[in-house]
N, CA, C and O of each residue as an XYZ file, in Angstrom:
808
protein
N     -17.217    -16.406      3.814
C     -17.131    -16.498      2.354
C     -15.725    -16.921      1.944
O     -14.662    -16.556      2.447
N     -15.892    -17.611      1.113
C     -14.044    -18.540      0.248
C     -13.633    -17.103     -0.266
O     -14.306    -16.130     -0.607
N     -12.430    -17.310     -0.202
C     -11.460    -16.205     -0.996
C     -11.107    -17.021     -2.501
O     -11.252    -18.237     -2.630
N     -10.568    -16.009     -3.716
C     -10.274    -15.978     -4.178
C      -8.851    -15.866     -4.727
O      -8.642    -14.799     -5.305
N      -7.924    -16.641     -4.684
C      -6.492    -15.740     -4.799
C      -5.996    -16.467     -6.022
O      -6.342    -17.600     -6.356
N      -5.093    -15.633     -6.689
C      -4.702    -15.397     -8.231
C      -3.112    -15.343     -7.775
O      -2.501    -14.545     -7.064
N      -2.805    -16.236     -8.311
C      -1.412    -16.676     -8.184
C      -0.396    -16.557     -9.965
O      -0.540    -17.487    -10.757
N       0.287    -15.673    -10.240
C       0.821    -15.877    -11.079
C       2.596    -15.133    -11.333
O       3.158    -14.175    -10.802
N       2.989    -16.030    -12.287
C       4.290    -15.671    -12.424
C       4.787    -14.148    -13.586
O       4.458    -13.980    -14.760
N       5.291    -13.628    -13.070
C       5.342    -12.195    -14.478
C       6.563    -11.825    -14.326
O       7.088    -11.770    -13.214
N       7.244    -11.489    -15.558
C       8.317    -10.758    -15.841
C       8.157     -9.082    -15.002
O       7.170     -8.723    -14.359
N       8.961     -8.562    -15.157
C       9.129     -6.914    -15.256
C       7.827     -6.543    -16.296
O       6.724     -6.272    -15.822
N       7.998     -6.556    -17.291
C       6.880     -5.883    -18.036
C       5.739     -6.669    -18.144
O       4.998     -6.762    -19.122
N       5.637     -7.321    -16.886
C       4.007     -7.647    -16.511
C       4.232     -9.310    -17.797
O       3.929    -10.250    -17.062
N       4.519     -9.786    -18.926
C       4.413    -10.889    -19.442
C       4.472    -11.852    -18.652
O       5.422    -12.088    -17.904
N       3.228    -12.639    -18.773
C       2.662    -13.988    -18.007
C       2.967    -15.415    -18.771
O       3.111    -16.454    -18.126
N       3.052    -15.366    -20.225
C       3.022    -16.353    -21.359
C       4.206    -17.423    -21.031
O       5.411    -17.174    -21.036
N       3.557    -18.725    -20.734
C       4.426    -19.799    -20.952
C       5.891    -19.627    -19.674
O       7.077    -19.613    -20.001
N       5.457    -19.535    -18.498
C       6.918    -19.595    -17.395
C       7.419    -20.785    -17.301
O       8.497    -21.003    -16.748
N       6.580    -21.811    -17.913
C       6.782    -23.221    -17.355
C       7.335    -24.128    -17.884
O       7.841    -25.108    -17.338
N       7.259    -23.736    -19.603
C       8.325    -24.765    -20.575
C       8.040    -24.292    -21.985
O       7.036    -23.719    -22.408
N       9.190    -24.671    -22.646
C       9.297    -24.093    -23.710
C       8.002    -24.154    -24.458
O       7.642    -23.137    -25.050
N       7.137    -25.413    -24.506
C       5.983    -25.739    -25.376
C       4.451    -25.548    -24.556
O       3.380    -26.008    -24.952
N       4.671    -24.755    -23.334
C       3.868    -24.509    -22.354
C       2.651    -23.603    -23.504
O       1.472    -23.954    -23.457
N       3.048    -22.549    -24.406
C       2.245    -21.731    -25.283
C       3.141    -21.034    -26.019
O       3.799    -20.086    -25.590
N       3.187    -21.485    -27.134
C       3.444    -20.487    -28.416
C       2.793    -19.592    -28.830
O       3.282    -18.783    -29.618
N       1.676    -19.519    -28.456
C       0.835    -18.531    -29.195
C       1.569    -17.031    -30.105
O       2.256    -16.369    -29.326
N       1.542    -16.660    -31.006
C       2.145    -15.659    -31.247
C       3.809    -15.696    -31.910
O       4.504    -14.740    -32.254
N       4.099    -17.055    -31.932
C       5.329    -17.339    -31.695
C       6.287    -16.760    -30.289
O       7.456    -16.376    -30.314
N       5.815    -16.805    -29.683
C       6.571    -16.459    -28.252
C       7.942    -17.529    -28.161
O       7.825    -18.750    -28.057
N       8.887    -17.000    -28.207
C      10.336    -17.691    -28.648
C      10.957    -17.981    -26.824
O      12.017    -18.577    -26.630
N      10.086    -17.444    -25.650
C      11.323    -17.288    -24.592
C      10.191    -18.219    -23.647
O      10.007    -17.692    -22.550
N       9.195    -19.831    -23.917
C       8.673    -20.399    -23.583
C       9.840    -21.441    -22.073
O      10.871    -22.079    -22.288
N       9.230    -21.257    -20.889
C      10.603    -21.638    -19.829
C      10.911    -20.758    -18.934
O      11.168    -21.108    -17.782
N      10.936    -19.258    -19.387
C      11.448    -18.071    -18.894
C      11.958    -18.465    -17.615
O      13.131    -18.484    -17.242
N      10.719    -18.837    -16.878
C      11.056    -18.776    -14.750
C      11.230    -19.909    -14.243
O      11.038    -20.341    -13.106
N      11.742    -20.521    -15.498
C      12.405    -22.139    -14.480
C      13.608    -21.943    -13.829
O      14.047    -22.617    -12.897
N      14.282    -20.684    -14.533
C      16.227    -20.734    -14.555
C      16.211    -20.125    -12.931
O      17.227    -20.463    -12.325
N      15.029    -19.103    -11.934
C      14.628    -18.588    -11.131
C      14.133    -19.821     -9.898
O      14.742    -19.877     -8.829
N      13.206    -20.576    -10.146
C      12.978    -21.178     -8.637
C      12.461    -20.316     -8.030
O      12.215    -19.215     -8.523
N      12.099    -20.769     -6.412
C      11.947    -20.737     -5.367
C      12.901    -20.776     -4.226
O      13.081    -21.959     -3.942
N      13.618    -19.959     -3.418
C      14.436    -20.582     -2.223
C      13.256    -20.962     -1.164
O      12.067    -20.737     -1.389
N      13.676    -21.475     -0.161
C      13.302    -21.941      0.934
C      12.039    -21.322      1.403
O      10.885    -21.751      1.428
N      12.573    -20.190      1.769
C      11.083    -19.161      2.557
C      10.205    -19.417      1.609
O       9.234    -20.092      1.954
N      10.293    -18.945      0.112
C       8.950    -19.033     -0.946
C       8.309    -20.333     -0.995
O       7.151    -20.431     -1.401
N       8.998    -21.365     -0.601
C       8.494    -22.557     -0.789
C       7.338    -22.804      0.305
O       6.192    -23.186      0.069
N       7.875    -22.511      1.493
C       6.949    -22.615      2.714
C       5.846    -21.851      2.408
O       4.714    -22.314      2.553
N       6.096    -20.424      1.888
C       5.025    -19.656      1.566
C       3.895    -20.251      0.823
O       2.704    -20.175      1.126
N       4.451    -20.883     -0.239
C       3.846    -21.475     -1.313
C       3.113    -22.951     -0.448
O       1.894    -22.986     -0.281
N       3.623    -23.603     -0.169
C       3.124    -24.912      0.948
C       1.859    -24.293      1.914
O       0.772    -24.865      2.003
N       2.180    -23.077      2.592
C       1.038    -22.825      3.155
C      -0.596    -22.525      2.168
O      -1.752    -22.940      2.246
N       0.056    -21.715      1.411
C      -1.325    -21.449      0.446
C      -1.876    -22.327     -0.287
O      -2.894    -22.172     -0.961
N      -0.899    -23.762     -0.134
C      -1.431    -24.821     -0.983
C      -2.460    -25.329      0.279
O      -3.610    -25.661     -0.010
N      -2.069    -25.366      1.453
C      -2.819    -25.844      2.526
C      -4.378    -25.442      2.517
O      -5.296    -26.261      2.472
N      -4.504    -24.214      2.560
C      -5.857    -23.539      2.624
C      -6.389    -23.445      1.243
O      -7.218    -22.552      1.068
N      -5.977    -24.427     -0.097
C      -6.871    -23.887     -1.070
C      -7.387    -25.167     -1.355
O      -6.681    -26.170     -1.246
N      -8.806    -25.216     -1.785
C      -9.598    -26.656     -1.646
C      -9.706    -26.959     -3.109
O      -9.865    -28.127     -3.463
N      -9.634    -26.041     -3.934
C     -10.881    -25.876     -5.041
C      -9.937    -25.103     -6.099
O      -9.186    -24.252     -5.623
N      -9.906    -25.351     -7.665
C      -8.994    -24.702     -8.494
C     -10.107    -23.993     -9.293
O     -11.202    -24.545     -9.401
N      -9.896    -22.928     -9.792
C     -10.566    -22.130    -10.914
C      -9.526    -21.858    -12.066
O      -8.648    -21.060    -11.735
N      -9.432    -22.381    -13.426
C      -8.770    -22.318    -14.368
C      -9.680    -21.524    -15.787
O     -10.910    -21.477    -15.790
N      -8.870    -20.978    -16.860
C      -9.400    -20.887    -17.481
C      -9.026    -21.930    -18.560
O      -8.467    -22.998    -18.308
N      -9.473    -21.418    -20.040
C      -9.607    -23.187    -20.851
C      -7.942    -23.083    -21.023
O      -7.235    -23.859    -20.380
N      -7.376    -22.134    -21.878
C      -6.160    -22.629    -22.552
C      -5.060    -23.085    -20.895
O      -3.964    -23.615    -21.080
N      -5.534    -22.799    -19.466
C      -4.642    -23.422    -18.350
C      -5.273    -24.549    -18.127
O      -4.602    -25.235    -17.357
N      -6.363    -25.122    -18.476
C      -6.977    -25.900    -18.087
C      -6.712    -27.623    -18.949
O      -6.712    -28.753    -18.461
N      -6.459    -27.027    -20.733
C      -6.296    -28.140    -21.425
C      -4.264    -28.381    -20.871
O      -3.773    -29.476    -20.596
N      -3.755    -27.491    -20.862
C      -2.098    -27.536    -20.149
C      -2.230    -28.412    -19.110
O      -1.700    -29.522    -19.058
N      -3.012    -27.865    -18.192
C      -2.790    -28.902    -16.812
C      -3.337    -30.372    -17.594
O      -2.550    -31.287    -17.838
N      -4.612    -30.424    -17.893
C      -5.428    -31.660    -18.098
C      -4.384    -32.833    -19.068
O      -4.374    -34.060    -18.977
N      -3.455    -31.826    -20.101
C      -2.743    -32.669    -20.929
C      -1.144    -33.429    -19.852
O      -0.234    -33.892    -20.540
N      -0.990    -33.471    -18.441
C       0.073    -33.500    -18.157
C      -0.204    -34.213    -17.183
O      -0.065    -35.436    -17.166
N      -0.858    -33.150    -15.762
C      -1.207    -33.703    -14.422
C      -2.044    -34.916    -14.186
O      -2.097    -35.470    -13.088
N      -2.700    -35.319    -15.250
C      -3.170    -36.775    -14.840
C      -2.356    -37.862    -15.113
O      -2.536    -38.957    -14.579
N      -1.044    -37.522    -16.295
C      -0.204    -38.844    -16.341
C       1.203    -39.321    -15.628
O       2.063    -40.139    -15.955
N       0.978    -38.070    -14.042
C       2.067    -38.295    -13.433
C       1.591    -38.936    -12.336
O       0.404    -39.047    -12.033
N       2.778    -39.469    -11.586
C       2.322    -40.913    -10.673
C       2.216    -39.432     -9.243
O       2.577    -38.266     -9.086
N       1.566    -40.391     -8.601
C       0.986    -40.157     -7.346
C       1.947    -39.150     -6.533
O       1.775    -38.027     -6.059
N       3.186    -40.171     -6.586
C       4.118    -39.481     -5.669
C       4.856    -37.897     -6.423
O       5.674    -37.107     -5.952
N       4.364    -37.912     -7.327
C       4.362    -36.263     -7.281
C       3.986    -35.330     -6.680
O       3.094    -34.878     -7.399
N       4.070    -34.669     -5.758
C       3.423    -33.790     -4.680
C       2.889    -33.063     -5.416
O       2.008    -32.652     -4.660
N       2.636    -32.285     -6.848
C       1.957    -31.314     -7.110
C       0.512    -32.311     -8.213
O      -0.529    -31.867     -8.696
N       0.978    -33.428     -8.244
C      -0.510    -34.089     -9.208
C      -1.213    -34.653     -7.676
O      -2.424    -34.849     -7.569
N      -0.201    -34.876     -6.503
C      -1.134    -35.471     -5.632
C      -1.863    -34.298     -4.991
O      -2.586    -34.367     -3.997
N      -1.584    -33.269     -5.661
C      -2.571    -31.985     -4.872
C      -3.932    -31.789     -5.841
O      -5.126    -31.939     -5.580
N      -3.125    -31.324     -7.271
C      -4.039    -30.921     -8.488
C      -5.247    -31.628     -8.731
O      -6.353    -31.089     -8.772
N      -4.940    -33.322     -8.956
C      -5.388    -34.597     -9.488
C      -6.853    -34.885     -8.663
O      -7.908    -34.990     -9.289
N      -6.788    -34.992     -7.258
C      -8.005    -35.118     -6.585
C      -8.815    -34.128     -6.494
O     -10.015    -34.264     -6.734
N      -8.156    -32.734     -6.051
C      -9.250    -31.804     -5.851
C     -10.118    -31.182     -6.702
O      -9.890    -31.291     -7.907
N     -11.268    -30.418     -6.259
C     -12.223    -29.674     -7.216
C     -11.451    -28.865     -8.406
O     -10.391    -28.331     -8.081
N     -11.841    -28.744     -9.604
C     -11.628    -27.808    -10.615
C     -12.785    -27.702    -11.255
O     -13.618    -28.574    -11.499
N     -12.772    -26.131    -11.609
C     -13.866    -25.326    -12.246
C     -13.063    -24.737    -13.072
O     -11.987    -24.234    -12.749
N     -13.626    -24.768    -14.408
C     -13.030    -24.239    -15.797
C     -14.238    -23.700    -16.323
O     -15.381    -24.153    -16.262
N     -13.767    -22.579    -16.892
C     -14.510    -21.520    -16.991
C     -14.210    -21.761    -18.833
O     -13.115    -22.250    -19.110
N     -14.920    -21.508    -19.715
C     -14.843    -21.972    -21.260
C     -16.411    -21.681    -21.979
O     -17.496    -22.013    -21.504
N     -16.164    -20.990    -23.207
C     -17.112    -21.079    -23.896
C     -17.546    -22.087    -25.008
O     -18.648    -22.273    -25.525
N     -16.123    -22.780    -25.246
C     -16.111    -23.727    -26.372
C     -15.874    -25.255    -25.886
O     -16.098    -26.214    -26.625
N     -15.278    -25.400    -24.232
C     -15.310    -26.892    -24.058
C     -16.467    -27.221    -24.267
O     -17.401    -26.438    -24.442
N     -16.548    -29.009    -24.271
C     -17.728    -29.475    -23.835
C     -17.747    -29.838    -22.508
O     -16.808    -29.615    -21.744
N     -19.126    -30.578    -22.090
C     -19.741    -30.877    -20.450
C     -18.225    -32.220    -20.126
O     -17.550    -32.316    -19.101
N     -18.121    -33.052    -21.400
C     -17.698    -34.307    -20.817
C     -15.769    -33.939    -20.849
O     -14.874    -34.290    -21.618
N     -15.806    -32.872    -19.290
C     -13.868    -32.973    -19.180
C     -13.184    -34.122    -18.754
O     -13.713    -34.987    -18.056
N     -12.001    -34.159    -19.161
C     -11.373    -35.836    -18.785
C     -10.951    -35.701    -17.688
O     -11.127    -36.676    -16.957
N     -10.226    -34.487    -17.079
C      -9.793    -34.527    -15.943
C     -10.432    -34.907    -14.928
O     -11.604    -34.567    -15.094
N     -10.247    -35.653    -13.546
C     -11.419    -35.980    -12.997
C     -11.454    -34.760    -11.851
O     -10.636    -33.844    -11.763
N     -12.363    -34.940    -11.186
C     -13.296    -33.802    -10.345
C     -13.188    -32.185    -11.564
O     -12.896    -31.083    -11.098
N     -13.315    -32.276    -12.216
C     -13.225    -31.026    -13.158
C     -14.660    -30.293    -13.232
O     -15.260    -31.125    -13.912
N     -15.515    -29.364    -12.994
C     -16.553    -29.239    -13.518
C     -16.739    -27.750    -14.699
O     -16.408    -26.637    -14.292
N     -17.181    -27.902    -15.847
C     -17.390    -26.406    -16.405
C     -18.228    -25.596    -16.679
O     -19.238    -25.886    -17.321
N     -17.909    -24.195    -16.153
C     -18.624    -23.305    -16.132
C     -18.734    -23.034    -17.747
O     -17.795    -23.095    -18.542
N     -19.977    -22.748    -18.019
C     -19.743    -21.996    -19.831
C     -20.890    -21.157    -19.541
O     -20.861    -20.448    -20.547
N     -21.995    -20.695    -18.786
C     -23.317    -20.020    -18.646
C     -23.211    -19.033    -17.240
O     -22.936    -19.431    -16.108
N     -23.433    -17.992    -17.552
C     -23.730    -17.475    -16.320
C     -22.446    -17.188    -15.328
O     -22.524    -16.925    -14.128
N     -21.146    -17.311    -16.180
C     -19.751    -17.697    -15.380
C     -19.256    -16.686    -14.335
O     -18.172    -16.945    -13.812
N     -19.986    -15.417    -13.907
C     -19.967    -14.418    -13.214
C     -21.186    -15.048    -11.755
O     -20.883    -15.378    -10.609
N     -22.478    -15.015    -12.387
C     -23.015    -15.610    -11.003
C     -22.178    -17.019    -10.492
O     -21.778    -17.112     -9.332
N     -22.030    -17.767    -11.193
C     -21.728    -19.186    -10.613
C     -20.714    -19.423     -9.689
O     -20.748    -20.205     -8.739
N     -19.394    -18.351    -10.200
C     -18.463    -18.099     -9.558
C     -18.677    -17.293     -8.111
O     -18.026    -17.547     -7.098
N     -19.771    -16.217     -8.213
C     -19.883    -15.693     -6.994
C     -20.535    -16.938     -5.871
O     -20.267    -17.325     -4.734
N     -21.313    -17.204     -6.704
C     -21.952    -18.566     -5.696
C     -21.267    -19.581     -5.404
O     -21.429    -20.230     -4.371
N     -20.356    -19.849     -6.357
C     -19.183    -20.999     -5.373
C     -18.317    -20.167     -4.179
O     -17.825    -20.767     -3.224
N     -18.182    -18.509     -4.386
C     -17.458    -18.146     -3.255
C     -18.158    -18.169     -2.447
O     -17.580    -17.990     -1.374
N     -19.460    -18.340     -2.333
C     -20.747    -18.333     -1.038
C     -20.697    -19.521     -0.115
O     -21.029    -19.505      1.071
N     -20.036    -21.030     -1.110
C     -20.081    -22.166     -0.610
C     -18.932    -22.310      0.582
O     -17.716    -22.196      0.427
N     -19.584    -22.568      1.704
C     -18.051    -23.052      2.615
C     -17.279    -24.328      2.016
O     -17.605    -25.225      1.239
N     -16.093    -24.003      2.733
C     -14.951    -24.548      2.246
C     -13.460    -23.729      2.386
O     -13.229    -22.987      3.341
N     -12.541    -23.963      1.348
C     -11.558    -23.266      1.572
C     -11.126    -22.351      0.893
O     -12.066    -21.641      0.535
N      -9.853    -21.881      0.404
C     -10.246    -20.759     -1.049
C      -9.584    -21.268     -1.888
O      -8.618    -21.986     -1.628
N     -10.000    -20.973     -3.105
C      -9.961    -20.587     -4.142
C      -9.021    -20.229     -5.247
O      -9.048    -19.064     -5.642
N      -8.020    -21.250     -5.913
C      -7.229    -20.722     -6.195
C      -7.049    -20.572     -7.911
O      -7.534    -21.479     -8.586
N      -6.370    -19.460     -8.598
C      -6.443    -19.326     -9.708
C      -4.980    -18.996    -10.198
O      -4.207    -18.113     -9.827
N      -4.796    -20.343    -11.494
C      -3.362    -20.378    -11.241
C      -3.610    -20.533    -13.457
O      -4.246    -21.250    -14.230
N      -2.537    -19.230    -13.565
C      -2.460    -18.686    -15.138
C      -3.510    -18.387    -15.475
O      -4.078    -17.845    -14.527
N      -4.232    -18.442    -16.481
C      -5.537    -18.242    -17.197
C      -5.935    -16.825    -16.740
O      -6.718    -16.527    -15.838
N      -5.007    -15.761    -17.809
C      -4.839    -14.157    -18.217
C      -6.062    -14.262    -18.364
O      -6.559    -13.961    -17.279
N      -7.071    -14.592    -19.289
C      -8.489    -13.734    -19.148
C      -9.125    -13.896    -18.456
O      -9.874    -12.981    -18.112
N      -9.194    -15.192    -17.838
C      -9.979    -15.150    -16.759
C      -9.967    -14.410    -15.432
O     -10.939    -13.914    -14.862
N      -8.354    -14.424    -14.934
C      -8.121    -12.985    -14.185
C      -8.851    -11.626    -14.538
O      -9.522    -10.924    -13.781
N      -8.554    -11.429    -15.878
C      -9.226    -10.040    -15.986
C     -10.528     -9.547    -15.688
O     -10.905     -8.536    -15.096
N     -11.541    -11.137    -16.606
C     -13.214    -11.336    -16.145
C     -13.193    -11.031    -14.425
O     -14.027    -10.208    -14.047
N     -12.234    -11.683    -13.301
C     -12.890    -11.783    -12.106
C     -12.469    -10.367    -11.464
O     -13.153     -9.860    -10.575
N     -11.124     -9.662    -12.046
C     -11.104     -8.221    -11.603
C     -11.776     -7.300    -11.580
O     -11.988     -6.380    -10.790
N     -12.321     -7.774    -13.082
C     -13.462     -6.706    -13.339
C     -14.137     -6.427    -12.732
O     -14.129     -5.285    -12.273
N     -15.195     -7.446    -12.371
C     -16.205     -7.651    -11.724
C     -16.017     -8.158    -10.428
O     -16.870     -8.885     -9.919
N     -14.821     -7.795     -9.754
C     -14.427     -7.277     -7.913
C     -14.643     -8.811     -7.394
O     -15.495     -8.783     -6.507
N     -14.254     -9.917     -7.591
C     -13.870    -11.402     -7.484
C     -12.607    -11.919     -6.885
O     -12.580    -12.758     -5.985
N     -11.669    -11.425     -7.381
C     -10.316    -11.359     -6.363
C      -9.906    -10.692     -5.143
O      -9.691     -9.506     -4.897
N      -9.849    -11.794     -4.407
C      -9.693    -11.491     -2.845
C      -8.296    -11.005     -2.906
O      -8.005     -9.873     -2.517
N      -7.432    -11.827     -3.380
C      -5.719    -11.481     -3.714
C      -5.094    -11.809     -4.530
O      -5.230    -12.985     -4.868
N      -4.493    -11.298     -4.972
C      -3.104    -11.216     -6.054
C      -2.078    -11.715     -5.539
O      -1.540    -11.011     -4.684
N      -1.557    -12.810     -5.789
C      -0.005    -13.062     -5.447
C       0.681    -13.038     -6.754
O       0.445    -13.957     -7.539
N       1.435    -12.175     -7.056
C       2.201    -12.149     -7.815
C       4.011    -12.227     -7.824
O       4.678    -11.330     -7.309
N       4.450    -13.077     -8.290
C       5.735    -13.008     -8.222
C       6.479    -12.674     -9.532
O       6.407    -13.364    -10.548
N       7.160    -11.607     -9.408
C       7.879    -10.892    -10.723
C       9.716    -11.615    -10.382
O      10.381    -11.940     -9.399
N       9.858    -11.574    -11.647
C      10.907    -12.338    -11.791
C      12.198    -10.859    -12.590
O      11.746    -10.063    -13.413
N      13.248    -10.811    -12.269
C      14.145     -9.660    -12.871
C      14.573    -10.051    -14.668
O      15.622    -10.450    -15.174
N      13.575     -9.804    -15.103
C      13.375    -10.045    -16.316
C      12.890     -9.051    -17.453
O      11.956     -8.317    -17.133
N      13.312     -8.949    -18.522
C      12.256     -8.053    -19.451
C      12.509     -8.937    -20.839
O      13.612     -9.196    -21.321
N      10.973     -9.406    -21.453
C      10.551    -10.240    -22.203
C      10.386     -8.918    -23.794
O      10.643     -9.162    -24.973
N      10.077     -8.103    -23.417
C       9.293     -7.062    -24.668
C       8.156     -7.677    -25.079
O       7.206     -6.997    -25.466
N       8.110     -8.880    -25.051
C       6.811     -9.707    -25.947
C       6.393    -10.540    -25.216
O       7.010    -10.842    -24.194
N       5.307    -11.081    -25.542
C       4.312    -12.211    -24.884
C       2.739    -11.702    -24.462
O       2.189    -10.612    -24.622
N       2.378    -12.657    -24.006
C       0.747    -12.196    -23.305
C       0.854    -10.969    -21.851
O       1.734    -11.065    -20.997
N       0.354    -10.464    -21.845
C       0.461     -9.792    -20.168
C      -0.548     -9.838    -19.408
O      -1.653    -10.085    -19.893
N      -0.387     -9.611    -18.057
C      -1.625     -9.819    -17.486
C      -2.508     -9.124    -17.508
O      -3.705     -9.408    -17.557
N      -1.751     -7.634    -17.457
C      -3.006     -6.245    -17.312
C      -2.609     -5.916    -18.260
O      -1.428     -5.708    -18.537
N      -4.035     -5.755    -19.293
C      -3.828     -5.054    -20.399
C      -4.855     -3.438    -20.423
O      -5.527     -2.982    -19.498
N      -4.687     -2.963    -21.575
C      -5.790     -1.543    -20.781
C      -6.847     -2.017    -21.189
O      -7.470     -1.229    -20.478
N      -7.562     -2.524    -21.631
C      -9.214     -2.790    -21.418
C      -9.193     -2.531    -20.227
O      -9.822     -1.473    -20.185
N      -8.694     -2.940    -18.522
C      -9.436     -2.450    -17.395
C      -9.546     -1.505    -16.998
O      -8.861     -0.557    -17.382
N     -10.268     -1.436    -16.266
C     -11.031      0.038    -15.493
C      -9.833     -0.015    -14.625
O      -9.311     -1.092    -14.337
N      -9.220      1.552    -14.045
C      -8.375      1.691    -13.222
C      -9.293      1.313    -11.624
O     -10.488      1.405    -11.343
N      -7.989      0.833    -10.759
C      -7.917      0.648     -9.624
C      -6.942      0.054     -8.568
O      -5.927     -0.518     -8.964
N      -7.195      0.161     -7.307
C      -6.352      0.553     -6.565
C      -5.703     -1.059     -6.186
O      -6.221     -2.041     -6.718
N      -4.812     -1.176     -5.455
C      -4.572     -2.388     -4.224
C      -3.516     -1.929     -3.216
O      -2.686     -1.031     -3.361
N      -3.678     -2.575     -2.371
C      -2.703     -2.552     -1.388
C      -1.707     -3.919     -0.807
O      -2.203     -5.001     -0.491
N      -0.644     -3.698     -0.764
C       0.638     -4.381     -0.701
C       0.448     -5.116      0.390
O       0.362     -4.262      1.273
N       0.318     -6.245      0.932
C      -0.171     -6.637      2.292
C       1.357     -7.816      2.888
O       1.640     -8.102      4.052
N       1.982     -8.212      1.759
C       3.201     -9.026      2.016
C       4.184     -8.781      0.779
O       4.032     -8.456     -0.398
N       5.112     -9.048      1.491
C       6.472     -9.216      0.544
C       7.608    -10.106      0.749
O       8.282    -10.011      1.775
N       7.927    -11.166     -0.370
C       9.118    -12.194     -0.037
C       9.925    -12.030     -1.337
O       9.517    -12.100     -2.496
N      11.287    -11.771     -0.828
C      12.139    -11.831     -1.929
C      12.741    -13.145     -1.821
O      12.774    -13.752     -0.750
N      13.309    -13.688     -3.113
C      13.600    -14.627     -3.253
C      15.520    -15.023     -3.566
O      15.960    -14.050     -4.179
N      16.283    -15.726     -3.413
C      17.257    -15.812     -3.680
C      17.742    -15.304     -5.451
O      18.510    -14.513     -5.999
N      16.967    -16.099     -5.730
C      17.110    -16.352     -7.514
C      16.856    -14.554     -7.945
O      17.594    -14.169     -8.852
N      16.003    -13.622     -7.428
C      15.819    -12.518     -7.989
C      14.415    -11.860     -7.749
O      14.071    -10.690     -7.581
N      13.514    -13.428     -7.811
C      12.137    -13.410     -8.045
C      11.493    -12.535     -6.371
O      12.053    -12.633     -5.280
N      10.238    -11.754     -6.662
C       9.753    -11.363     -5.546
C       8.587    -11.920     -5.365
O       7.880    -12.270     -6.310
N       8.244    -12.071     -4.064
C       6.573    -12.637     -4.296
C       5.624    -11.675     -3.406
O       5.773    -11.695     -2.184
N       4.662    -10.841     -3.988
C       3.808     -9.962     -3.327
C       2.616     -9.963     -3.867
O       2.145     -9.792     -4.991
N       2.107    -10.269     -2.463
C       0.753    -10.342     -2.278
C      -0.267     -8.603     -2.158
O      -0.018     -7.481     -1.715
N      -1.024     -9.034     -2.595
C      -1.795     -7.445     -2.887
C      -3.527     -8.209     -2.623
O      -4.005     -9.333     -2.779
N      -4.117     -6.677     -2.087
C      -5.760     -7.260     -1.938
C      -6.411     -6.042     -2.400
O      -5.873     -4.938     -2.315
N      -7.580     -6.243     -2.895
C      -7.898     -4.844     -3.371
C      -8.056     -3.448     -2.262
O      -8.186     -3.389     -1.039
N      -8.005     -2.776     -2.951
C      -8.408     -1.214     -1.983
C      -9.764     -0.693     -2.498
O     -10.422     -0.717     -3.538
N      -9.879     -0.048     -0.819
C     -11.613      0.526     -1.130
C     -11.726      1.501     -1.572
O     -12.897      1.788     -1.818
N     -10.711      2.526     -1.922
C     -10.726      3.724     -2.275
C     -10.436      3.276     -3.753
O      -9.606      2.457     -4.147
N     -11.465      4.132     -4.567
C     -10.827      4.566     -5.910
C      -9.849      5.408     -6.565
O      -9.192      6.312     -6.048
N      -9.825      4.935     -7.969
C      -8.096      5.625     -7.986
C      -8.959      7.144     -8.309
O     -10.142      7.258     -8.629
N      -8.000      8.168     -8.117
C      -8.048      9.658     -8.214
C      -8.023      9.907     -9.587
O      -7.224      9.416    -10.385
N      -8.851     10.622     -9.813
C      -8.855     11.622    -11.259
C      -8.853     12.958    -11.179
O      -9.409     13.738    -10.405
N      -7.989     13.134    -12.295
C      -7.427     14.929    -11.854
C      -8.473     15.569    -13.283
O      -8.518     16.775    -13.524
């Protein structure tokens, strides 16, 4: 079965909103759009990051990561190493309000049934699965026990404001720490997979 892994960038207090550029999402007026550019990657994270690009075949986005990428990654030339990754491969966007006809090419969208469909693409061989921003849609696949792993990299930061990833709508539960890379710049990158034990109630 394909894995699932959830790749995202977060401050200290868990804020996910806009790491990538100032006009990445305002929503809310969020004033600190950019946050984890000034951070990077050193060396080791990069390889890290190169490997997981290796084994992932297939993107799962939700809409507001999906119109971001779609508005950018198709008008960069080839020799960009990250449109020559994005640009060809599978994407599945998950949306209640797109329509069927996405511009991006290989794009397909889920809007019906977005819980079975998803389990059934993890049924399909191939490679895994990767899910990169798109806060609710993380939450939909936590919920409902879809994430194989969490890579999260927290950056030495505190925002007070923005979107976050975990908000309390979820049901408590567990994970376990399975890697850890610190980074020059500050940033950590740890990987987590769920745990079988539930959390304890007193």
């Amino acid at each position: 079965m394909r894995k699932i892994v959830v790749t995202e960038f977060l401050t200290m207090d868990g804020v996910m909103q806009a790491p990538g550029g100032p006009d990445e999402d305002r929503d809310g007026g969020f004033p600190y759009g950019g946050w984890q550019m000034e951070y990077g990657y050193d060396d080791a994270q990069i390889k890290k990051r190169a490997e997981a690009i290796a084994s992932t075949d297939a993107y799962l986005l939700g809409r507001r990561t999906y119109e971001i990428f779609a508005s950018y990654w198709p008008n960069q030339p080839d020799t960009n190493k990250w449109a020559a990754i994005l640009n060809p491969r599978p994407k599945y966007v998950v949306s209640r309000t797109l329509s069927e006809s996405l511009s991006w090419q290989n794009s397909t969208l889920f809007k019906d049934d977005v819980v079975g469909r998803i389990r059934a693409l993890k049924e399909q061989p191939g490679g895994d699965i990767s899910v990169l921003g798109s806060g609710d849609l993380v939450r939909t696949l936590i919920e409902n026990d879809l994430v194989d792993e969490l890579e999260l990299t927290i950056y030495p930061l505190i925002l007070g404001t923005g979107k976050r990833l975990f908000r309390e709508e979820l049901d408590a539960r567990k994970f376990e720490l399975v890697d850890s890379l610190p980074g020059k710049g500050g940033g950590v990158m740890l990987t987590y997979r769920p745990a079988s034990e539930p959390v304890a109630k007193s």
